[in-house]
C-alpha positions, 0 to 999 in steps of 0.5 A: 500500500504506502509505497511513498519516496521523500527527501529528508533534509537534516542541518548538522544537528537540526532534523527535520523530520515529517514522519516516514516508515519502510524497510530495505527489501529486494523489490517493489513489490514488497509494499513495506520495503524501501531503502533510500538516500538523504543528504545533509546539507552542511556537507557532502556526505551521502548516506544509505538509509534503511526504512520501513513505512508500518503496517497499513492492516486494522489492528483492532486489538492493538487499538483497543489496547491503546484507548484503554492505556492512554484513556482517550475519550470516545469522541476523539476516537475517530481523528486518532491515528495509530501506526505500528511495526513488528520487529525482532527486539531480541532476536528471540524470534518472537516480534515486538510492536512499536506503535505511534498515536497521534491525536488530541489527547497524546500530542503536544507541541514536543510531540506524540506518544510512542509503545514498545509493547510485547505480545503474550496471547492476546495480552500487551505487555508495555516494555517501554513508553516515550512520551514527547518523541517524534518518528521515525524510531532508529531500531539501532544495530547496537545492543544493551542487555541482548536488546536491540537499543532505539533512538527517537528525534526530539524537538519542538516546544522547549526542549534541545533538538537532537536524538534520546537514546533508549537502552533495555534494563533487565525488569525495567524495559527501556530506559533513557536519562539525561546522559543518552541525548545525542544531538547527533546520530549515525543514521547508518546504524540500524533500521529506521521504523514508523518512517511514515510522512504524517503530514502527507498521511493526514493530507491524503486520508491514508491512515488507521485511526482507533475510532470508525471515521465518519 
């Protein structure tokens, strides 16, 4: 379904990101599957950067779940938008969901909620909740604890502009503090996930939302 290109422009540490999602594969025909190239105006260095667009299927569980934890009211259920990713956190062969809401009650000016959630049944399990976090989310290359460490853009309202790190800790999910901001990141070093472009999402209608849309 959302096989969309665009051009990502970054100003050293200054990043400038409308959303995106989708991962390098070996055709087209696999919807979800891109790789494609930015460039960093300061400079002269191209890179190849690994994407993946989420999933497009209704997710009725997962929506249901996110209602429930972040207690959004009925009548903002139709203009909330939610996107998720499976992937592979441990490489326990067993996929985790990271997933975006976007809406009324989750946005601020410093961003939107983001879940890392496992599934066990029909049961979610939350293993780590960013709040004030901008997409896409870096699935990084690098390990902690045998996890797949992630990193998110931050910018907007009154915060610094650059990257928070997230690390997983045994009994604890994913953590971050003040020493894992990055105002710069190696954009090379891992899977770029929830690479959606929000704003052409919104503009086009071409998105889950947790409620029936009228």
């Amino acid at each position: 379904m959302k096989q969309k290109w665009y051009k990502r422009i970054m100003l050293a540490s200054v990043v400038v990101l409308l959303a995106g999602c989708g991962e390098t594969g070996d055709s087209q025909e696999e919807a979800t599957e891109k790789e494609s190239i930015f460039s960093l105006d300061s400079g002269d260095l191209n890179y190849d950067k690994r994407e993946e667009y989420s999933s497009d299927e209704e997710y009725p569980e997962l929506a249901s779940f996110l209602i429930d934890y972040y207690q959004i009211p009925e009548e903002y259920l139709p203009e909330t938008r939610y996107y998720y990713n499976f992937t592979d956190l441990n490489e326990d062969g067993t996929e985790e969901i990271v997933t975006l809401t976007i809406g009324e009650t989750t946005t601020s000016s410093d961003g939107e909620c983001i879940l890392a959630l496992e599934k066990a049944g029909s049961a979610f399990q939350v293993i780590g909740d960013f709040r004030n976090a901008r997409t896409p989310v870096l699935i990084c290359d690098a390990k902690t604890n045998g996890w797949h460490e992630m990193a998110y853009p931050v910018y907007g309202g009154m915060q610094e502009t650059g990257y928070q790190k997230c690390s997983y800790q045994e009994g604890q999910g994913y953590q971050s503090g003040e020493e894992d901001f990055l105002e710069e990141i190696d954009a090379q070093a891992g899977l770029w996930i929830l690479s959606d472009n929000l704003i052409d999402d919104w503009d086009k209608g071409d998105y889950l939302t947790l409620g029936e849309r009228g």
